[in-house]
Backbone as a chain_set.jsonl record, in Angstrom:
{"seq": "XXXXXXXXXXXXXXXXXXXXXXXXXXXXXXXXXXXXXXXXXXXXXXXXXXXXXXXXXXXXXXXXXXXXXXXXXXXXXXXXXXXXXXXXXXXXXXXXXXXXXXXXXXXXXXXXXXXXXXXXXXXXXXXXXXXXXXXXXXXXXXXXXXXXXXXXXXXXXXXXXXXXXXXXXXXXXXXXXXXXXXXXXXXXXX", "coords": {"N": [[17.196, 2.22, 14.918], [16.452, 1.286, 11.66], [14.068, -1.577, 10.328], [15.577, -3.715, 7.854], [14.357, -5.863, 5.888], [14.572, -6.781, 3.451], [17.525, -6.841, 3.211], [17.557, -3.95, 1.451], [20.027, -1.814, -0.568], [20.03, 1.439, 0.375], [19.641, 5.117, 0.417], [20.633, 7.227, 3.477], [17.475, 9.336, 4.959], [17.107, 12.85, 4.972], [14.011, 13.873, 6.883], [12.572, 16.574, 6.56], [10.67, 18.3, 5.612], [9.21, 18.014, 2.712], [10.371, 15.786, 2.033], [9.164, 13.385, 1.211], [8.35, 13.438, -1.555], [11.231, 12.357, -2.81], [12.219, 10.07, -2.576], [14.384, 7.716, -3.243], [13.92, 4.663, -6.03], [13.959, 1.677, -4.884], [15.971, -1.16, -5.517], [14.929, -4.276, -7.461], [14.209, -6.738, -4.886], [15.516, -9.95, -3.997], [13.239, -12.515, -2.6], [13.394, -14.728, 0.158], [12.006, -18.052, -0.366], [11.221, -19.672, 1.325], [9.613, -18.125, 2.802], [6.89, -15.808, 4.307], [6.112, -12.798, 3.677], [4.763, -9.711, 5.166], [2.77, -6.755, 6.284], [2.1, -4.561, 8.828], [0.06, -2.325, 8.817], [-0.604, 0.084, 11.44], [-3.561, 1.701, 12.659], [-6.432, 4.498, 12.575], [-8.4, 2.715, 13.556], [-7.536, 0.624, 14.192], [-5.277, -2.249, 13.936], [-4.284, -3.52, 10.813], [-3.501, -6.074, 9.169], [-1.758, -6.868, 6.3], [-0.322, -9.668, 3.763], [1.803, -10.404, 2.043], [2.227, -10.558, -2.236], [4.994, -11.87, -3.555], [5.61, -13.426, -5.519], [3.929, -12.836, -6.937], [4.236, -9.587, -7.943], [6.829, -8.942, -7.456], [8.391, -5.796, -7.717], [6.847, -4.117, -6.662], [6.142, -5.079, -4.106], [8.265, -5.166, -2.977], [8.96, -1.934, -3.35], [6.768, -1.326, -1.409], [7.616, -2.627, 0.844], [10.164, -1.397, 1.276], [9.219, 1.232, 1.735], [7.709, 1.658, 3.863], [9.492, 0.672, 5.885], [11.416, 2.682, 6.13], [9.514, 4.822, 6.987], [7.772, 6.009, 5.493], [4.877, 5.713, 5.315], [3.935, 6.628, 8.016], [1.864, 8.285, 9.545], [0.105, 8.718, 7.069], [-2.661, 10.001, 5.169], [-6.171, 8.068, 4.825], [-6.964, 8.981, 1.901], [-8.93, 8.669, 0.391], [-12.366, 7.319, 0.284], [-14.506, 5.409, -1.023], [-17.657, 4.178, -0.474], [-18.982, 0.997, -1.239], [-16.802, -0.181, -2.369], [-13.935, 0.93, -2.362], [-11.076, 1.728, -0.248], [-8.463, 4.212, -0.147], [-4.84, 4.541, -0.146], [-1.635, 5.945, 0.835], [-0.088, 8.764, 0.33], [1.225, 10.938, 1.875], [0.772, 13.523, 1.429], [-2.183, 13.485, 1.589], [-3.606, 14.579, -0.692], [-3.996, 13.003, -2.739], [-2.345, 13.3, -5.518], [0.484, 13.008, -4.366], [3.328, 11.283, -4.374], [6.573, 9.067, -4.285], [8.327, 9.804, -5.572], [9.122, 8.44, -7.582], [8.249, 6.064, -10.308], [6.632, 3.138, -10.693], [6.591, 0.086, -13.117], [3.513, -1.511, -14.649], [2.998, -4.949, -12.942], [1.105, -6.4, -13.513], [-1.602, -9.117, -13.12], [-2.957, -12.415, -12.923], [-4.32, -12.42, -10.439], [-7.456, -12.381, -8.673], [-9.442, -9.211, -7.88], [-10.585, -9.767, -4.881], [-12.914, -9.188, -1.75], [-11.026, -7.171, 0.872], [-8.478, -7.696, -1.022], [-5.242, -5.703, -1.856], [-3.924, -3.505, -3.555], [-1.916, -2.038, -6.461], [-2.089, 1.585, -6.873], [-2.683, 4.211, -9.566], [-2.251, 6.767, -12.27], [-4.164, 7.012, -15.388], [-1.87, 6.114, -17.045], [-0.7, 2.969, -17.043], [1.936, 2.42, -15.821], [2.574, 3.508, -13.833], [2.442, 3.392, -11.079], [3.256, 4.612, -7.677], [3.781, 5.092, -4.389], [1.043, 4.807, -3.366], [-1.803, 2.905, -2.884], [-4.619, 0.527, -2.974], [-7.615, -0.511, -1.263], [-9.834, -3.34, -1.798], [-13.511, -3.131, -1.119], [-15.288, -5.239, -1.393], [-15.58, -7.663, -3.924], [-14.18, -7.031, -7.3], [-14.111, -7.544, -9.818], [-13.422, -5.7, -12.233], [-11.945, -4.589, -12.187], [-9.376, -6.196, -12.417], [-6.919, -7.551, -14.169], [-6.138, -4.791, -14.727], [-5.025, -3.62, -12.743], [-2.171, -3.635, -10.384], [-2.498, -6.255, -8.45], [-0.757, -6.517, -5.261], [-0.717, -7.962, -2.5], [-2.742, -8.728, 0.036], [-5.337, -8.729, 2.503], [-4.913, -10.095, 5.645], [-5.305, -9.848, 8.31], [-7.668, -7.975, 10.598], [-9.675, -7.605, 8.842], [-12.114, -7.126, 9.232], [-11.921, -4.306, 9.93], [-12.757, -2.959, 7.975], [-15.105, -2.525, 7.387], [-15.787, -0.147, 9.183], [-13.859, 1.65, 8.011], [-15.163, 2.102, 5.626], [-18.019, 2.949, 6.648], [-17.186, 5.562, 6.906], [-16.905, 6.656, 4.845], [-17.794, 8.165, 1.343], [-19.704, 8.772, -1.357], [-18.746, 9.518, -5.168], [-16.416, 11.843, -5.326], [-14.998, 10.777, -2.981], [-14.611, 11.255, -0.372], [-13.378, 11.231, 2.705], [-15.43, 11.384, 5.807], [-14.537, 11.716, 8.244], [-11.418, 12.34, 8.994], [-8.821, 9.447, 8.371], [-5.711, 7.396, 9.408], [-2.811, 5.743, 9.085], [-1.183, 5.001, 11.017], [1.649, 3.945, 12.111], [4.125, 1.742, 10.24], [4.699, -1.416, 10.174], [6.815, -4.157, 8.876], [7.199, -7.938, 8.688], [8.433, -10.959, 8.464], [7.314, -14.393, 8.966], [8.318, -17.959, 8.788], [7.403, -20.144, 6.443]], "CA": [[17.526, 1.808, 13.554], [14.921, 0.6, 11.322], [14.524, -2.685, 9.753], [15.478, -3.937, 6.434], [14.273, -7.449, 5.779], [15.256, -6.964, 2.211], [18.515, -6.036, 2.884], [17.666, -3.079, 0.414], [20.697, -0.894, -0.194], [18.88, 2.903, 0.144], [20.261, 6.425, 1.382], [19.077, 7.684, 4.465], [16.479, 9.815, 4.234], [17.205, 13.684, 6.11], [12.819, 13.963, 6.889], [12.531, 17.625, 6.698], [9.463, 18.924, 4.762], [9.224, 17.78, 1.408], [11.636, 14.452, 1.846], [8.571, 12.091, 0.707], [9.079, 13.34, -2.952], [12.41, 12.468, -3.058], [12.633, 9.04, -2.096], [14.291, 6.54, -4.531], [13.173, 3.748, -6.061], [14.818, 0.449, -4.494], [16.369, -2.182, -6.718], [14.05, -5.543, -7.278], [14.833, -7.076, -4.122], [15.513, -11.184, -4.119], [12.987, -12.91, -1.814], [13.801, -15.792, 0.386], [11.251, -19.158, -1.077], [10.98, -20.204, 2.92], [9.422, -16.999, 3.738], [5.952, -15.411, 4.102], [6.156, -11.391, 4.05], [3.817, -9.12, 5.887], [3.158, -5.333, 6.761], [0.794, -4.018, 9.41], [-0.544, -0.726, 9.237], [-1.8, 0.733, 12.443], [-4.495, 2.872, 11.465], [-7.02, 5.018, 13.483], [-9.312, 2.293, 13.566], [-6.872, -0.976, 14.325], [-4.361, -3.058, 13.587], [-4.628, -4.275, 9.376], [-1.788, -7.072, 8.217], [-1.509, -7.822, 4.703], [0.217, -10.681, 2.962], [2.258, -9.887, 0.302], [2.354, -12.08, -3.043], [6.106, -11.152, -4.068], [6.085, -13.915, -6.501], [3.426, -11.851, -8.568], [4.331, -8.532, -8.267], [7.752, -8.515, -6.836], [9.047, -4.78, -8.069], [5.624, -3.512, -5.905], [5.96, -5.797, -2.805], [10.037, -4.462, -2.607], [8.727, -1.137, -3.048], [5.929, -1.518, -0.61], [8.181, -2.507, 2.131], [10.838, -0.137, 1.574], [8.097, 2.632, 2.271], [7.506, 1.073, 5.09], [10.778, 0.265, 6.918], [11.374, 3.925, 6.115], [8.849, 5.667, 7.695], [7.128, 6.947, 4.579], [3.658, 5.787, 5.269], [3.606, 6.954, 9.243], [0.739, 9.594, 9.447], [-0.121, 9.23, 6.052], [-4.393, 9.635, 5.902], [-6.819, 7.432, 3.531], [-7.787, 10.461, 1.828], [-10.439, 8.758, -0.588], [-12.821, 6.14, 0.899], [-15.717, 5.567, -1.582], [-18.787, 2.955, 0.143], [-19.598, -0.064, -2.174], [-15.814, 0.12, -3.557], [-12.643, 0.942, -1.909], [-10.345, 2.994, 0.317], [-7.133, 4.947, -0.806], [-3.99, 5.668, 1.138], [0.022, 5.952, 0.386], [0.011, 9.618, -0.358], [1.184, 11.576, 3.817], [0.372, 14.92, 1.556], [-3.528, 13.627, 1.641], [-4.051, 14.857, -1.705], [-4.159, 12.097, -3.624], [-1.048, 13.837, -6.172], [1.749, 12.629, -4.36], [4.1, 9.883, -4.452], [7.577, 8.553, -3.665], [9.173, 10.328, -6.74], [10.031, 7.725, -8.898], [6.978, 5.339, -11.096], [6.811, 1.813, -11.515], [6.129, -0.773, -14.414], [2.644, -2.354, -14.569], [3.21, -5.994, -12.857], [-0.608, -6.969, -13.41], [-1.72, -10.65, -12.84], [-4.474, -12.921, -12.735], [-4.542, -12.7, -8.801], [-9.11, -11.322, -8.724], [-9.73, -7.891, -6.463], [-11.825, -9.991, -4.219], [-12.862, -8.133, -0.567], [-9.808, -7.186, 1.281], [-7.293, -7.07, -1.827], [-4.082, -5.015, -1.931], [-3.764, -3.272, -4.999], [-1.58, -0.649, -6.304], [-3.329, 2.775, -7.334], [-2.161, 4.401, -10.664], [-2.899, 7.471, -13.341], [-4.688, 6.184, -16.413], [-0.786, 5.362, -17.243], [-0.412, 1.788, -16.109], [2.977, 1.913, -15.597], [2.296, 5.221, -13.104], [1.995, 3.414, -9.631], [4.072, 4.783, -6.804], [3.276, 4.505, -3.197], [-0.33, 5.015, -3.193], [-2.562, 1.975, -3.171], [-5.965, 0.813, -2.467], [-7.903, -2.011, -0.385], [-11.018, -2.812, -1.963], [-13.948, -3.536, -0.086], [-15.991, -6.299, -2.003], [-14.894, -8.489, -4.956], [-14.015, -6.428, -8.132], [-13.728, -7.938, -11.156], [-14.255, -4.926, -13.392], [-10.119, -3.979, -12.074], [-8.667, -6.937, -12.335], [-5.627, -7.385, -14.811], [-5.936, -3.891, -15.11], [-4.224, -2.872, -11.539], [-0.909, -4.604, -9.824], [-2.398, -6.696, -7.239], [0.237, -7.615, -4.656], [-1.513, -8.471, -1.563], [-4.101, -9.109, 0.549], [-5.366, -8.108, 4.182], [-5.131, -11.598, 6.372], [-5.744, -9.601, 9.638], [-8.226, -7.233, 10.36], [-10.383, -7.299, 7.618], [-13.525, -6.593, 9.962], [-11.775, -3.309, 9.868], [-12.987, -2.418, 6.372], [-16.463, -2.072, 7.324], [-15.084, 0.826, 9.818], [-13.404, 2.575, 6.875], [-16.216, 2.082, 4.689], [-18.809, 3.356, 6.721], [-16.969, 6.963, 7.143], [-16.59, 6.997, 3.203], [-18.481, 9.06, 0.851], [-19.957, 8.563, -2.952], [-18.062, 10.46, -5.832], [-14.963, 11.949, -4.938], [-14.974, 9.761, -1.753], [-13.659, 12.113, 0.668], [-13.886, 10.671, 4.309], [-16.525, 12.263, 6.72], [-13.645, 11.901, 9.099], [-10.244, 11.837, 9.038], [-8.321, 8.253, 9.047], [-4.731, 7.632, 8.959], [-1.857, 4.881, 9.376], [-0.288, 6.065, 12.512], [2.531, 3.382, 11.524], [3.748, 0.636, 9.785], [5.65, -2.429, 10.389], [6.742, -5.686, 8.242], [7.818, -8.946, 9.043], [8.441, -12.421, 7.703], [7.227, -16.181, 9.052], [8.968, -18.88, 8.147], [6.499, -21.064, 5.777]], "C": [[16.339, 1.05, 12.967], [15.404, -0.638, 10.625], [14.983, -2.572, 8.591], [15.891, -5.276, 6.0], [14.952, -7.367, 4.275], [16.686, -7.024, 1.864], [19.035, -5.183, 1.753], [19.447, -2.265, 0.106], [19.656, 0.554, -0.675], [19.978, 3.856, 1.272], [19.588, 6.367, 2.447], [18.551, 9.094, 3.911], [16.789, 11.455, 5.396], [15.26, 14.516, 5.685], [12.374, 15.798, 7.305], [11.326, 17.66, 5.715], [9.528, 18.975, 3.623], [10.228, 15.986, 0.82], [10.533, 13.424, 1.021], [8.626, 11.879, -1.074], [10.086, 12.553, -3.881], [12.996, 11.143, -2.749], [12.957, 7.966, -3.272], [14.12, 5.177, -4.694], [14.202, 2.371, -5.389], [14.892, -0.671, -5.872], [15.351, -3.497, -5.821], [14.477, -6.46, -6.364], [14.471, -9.455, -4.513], [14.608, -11.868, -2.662], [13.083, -14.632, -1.184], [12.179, -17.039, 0.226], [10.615, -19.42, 0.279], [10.299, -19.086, 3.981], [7.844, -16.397, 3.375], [6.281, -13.914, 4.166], [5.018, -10.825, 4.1], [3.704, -7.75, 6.57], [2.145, -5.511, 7.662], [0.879, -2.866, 9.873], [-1.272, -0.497, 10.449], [-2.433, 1.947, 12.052], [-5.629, 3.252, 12.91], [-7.928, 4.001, 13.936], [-8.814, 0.958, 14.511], [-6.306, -1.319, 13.813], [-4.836, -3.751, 11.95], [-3.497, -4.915, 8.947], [-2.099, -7.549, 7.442], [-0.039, -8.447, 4.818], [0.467, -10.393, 1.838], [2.474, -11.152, -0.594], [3.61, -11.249, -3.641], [6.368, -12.143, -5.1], [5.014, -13.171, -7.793], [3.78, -10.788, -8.79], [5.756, -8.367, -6.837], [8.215, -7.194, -6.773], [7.853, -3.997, -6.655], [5.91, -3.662, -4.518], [7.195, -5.229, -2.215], [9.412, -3.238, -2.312], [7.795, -0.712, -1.887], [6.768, -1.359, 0.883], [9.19, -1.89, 2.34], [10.321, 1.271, 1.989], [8.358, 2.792, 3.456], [8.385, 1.447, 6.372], [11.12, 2.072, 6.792], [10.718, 5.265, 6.81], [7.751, 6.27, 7.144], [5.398, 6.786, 4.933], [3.099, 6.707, 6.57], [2.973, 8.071, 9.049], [0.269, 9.817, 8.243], [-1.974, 8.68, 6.016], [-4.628, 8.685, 4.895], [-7.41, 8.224, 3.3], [-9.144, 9.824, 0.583], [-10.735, 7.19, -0.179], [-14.372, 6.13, -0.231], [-17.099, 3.779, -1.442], [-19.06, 1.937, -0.972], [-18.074, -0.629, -2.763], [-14.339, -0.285, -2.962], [-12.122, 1.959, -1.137], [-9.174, 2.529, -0.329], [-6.506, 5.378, 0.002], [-2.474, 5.838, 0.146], [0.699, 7.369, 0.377], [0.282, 10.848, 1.266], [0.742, 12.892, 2.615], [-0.992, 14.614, 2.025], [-3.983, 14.427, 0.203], [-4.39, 14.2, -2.748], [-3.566, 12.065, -4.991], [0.213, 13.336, -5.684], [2.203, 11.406, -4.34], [5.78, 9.998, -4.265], [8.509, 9.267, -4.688], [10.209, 9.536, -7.659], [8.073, 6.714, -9.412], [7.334, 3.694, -11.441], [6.115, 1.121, -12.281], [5.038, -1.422, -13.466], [3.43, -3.935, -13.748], [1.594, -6.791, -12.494], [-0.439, -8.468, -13.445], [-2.84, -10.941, -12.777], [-4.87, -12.799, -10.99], [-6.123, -11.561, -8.855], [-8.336, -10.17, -7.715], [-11.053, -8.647, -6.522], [-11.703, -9.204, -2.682], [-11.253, -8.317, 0.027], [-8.361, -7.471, 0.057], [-6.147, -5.691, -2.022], [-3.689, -4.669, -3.149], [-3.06, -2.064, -5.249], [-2.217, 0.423, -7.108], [-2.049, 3.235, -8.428], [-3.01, 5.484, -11.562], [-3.556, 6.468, -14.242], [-2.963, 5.573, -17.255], [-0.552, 4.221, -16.838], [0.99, 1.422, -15.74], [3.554, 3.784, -14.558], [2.74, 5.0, -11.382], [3.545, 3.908, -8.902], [4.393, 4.461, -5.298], [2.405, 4.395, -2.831], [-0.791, 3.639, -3.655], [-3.814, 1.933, -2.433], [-6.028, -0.517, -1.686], [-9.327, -2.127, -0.944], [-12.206, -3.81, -1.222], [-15.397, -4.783, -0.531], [-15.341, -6.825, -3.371], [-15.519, -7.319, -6.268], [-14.335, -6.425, -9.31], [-13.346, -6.917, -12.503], [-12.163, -4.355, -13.379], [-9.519, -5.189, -12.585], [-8.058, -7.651, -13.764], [-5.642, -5.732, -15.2], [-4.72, -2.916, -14.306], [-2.959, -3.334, -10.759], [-1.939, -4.817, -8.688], [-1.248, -7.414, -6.889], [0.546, -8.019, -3.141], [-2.799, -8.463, -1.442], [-4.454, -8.845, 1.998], [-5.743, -9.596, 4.86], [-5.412, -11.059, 7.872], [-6.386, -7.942, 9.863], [-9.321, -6.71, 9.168], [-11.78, -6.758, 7.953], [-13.577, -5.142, 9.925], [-12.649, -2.183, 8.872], [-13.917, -1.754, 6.199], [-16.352, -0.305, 8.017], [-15.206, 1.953, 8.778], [-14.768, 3.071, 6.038], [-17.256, 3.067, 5.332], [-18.869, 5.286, 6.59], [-16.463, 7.474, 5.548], [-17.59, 7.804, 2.651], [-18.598, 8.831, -0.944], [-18.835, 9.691, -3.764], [-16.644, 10.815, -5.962], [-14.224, 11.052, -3.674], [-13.96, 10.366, -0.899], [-14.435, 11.654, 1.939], [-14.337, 11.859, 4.834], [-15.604, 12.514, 8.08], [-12.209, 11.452, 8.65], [-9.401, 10.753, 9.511], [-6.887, 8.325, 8.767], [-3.818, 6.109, 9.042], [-1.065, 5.46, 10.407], [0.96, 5.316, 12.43], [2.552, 1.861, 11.086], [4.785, 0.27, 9.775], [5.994, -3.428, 9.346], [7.518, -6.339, 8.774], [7.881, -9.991, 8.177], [7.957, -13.284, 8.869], [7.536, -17.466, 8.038], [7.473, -19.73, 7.479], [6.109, -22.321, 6.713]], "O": [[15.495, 0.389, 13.573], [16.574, -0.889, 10.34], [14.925, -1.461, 8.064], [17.002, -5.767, 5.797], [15.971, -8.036, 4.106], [17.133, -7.188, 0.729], [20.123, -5.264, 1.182], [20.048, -2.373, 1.175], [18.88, 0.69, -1.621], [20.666, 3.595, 2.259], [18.497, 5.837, 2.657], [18.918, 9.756, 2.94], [16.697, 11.242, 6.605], [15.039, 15.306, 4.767], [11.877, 16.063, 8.399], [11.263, 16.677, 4.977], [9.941, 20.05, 3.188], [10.519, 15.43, -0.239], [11.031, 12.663, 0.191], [8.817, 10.855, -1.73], [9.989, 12.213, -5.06], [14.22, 11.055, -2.657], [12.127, 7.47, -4.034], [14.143, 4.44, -3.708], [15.392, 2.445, -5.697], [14.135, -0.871, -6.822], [15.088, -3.726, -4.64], [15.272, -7.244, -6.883], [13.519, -10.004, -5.066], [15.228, -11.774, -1.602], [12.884, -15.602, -1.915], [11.217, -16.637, 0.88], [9.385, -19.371, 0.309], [10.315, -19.02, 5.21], [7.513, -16.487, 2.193], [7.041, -13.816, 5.13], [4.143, -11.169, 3.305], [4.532, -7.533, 7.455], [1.322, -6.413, 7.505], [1.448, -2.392, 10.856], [-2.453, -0.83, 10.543], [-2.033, 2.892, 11.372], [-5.694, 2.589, 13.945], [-8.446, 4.391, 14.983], [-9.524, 0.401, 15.348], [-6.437, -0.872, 12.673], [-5.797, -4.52, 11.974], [-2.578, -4.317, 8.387], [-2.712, -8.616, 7.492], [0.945, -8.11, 5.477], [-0.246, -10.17, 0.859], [2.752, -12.291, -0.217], [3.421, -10.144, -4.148], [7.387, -11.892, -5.745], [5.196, -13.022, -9.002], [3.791, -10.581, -10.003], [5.657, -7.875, -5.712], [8.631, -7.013, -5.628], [8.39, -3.349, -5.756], [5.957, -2.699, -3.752], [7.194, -4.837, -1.048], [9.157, -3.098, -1.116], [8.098, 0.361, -1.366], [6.69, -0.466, 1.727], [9.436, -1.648, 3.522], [10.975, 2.194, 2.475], [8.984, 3.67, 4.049], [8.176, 2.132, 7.374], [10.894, 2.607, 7.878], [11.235, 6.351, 7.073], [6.902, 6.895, 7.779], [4.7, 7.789, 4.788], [2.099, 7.411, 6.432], [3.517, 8.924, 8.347], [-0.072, 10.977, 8.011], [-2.491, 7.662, 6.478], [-3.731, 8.347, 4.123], [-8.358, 8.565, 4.007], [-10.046, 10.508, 0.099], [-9.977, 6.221, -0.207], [-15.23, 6.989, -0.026], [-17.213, 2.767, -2.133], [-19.584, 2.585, -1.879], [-18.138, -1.515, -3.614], [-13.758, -1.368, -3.031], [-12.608, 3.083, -1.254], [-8.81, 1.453, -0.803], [-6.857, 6.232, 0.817], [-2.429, 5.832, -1.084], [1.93, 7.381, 0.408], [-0.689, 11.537, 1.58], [-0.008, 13.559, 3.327], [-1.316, 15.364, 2.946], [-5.087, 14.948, 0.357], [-5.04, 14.711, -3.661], [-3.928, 11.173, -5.759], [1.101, 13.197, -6.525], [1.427, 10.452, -4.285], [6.218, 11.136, -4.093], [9.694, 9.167, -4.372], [11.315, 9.722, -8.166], [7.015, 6.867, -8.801], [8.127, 3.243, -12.268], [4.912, 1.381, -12.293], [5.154, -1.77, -12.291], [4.621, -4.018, -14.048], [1.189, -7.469, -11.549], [0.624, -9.017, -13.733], [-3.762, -10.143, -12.615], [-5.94, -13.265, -10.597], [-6.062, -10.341, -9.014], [-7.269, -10.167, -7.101], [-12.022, -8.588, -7.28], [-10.64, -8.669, -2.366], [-10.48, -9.241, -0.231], [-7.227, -7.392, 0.529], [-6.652, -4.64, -2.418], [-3.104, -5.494, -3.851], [-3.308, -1.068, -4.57], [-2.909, 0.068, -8.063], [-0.877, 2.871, -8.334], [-4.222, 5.314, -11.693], [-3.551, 5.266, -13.976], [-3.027, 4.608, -18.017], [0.095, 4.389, -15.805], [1.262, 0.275, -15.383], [4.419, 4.654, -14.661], [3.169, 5.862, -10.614], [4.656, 3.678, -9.38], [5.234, 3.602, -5.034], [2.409, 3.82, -1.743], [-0.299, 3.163, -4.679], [-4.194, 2.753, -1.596], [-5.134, -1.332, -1.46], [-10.097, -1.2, -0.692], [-11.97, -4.953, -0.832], [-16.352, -4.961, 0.225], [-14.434, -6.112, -3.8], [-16.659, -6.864, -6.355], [-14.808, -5.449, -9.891], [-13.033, -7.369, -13.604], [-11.443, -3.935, -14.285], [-8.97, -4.858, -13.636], [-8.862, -8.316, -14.417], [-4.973, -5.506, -16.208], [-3.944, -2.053, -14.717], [-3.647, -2.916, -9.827], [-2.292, -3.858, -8.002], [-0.717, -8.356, -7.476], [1.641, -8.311, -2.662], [-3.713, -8.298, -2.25], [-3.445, -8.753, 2.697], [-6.804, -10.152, 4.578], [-5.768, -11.925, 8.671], [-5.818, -6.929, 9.453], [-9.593, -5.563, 8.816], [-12.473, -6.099, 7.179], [-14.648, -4.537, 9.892], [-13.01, -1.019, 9.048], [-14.056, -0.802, 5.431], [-16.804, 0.64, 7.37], [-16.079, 2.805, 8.616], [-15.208, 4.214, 5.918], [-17.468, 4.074, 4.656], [-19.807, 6.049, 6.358], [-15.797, 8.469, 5.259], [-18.39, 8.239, 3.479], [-17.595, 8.747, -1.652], [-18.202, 10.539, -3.135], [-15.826, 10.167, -6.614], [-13.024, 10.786, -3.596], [-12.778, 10.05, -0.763], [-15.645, 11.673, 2.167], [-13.949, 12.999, 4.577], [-15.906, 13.396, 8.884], [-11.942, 10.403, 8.063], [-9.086, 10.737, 10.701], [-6.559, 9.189, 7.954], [-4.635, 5.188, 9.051], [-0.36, 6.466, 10.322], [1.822, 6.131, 12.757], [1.695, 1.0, 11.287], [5.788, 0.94, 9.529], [4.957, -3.53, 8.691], [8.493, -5.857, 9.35], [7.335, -9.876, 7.08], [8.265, -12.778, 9.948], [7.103, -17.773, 6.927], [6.509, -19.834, 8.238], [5.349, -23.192, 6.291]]}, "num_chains": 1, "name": "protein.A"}
C-alpha cells in the first residue's frame, strides 16, 4: 500500500499503458504548521531530497506528492538536460509533451531560482504546469516570478554536476539516458 501523508482522497490508478494521462488532479491538500515535507528521487546517479515550500506554492507541492505516492514519476527519464542551465523531468513518456492530464494555476512567488531550485515547468501558458518540472543548476534570475517555485534540493545537490555534465546545448537532449528509478516523501517534525 502506498503512502498518503496528505491524506489525499484519489482513485486508484489500474497502470496499464496510457494510465499517466489520466491521472486526476488532487484537491489543495491542508498542511500540518509542525511539519517539514520532503521527496527523494532515486535517480541513476543517487539519491536527490528536496524540501518543499507548501506555504508558497501549496496547489504544486500537493500535486507533487500525489505523483509521487502514486508511482507516477518511477522510471520517468530527465529527457532535457541543458549545461549552464537546468535539467527537466516529470514526463515517464520522455518526450517532454506529457503530463498528468489535468493543468494547474500559476502559484509564482518571490522565492529566486538560485542553484538547486525546484521549479515547475510550463507552456508559454503560465497556468499550464502539470507534472513536469525542472532543477536548475546555477542561480537564475531571468525565471524568477515567472515559474512556480516550490522547492529546493537539501540533499544531493553534488548530484547536479553529474546531470549537468551528460547534458547538451539547444534542445538539451542527454548524451545518456537518466531516470528516477523511484520516489519517496516524508515529513520531520520541525
Amino acid at each position: 500500500m502506498s503512502s498518503n501523508i496528505l491524506e489525499l482522497q484519489r482513485p486508484t490508478y489500474d497502470k496499464k499503458s496510457g494510465w499517466h494521462g489520466t491521472v486526476k488532479q488532487p484537491a489543495k491538500a491542508t498542511f500540518n504548521p509542525k511539519k517539514d515535507y520532503f521527496a527523494t528521487l532515486k535517480t541513476t546517479f543517487g539519491d536527490i531530497t528536496v524540501t518543499f515550500y507548501p506555504d508558497l506554492a501549496p496547489q504544486h507541492v500537493t500535486s507533487f506528492i500525489n505523483l509521487c505516492e502514486i508511482g507516477y514519476y518511477d522510471g520517468a527519464p530527465f529527457h532535457r538536460i541543458i549545461p549552464g542551465f537546468m535539467m527537466q523531468g516529470g514526463d515517464p513518456t520522455g518526450t517532454g509533451t506529457g503530463g498528468p492530464g489535468y493543468k494547474m494555476k500559476q502559484e509564482f512567488n518571490k522565492k529566486p531560482h538560485v542553484k538547486g531550485t525546484l521549479s515547475a515547468a510550463r507552456t508559454p501558458d503560465p497556468d499550464s504546469a502539470g507534472s513536469q518540472f525542472f532543477v536548475v543548476f546555477k542561480p537564475s534570475n531571468f525565471l524568477d516570478n515567472q515559474y512556480t517555485v516550490f522547492g529546493e534540493v537539501s540533499a544531493g545537490l553534488e548530484l547536479l554536476e553529474k546531470f549537468e555534465a551528460i547534458g547538451s546545448p539547444g534542445a538539451g537532449t542527454p548524451k545518456q539516458q537518466t531516470k528516477i528509478e523511484s520516489a519517496t516523501v516524508f515529513t520531520k517534525d520541525k
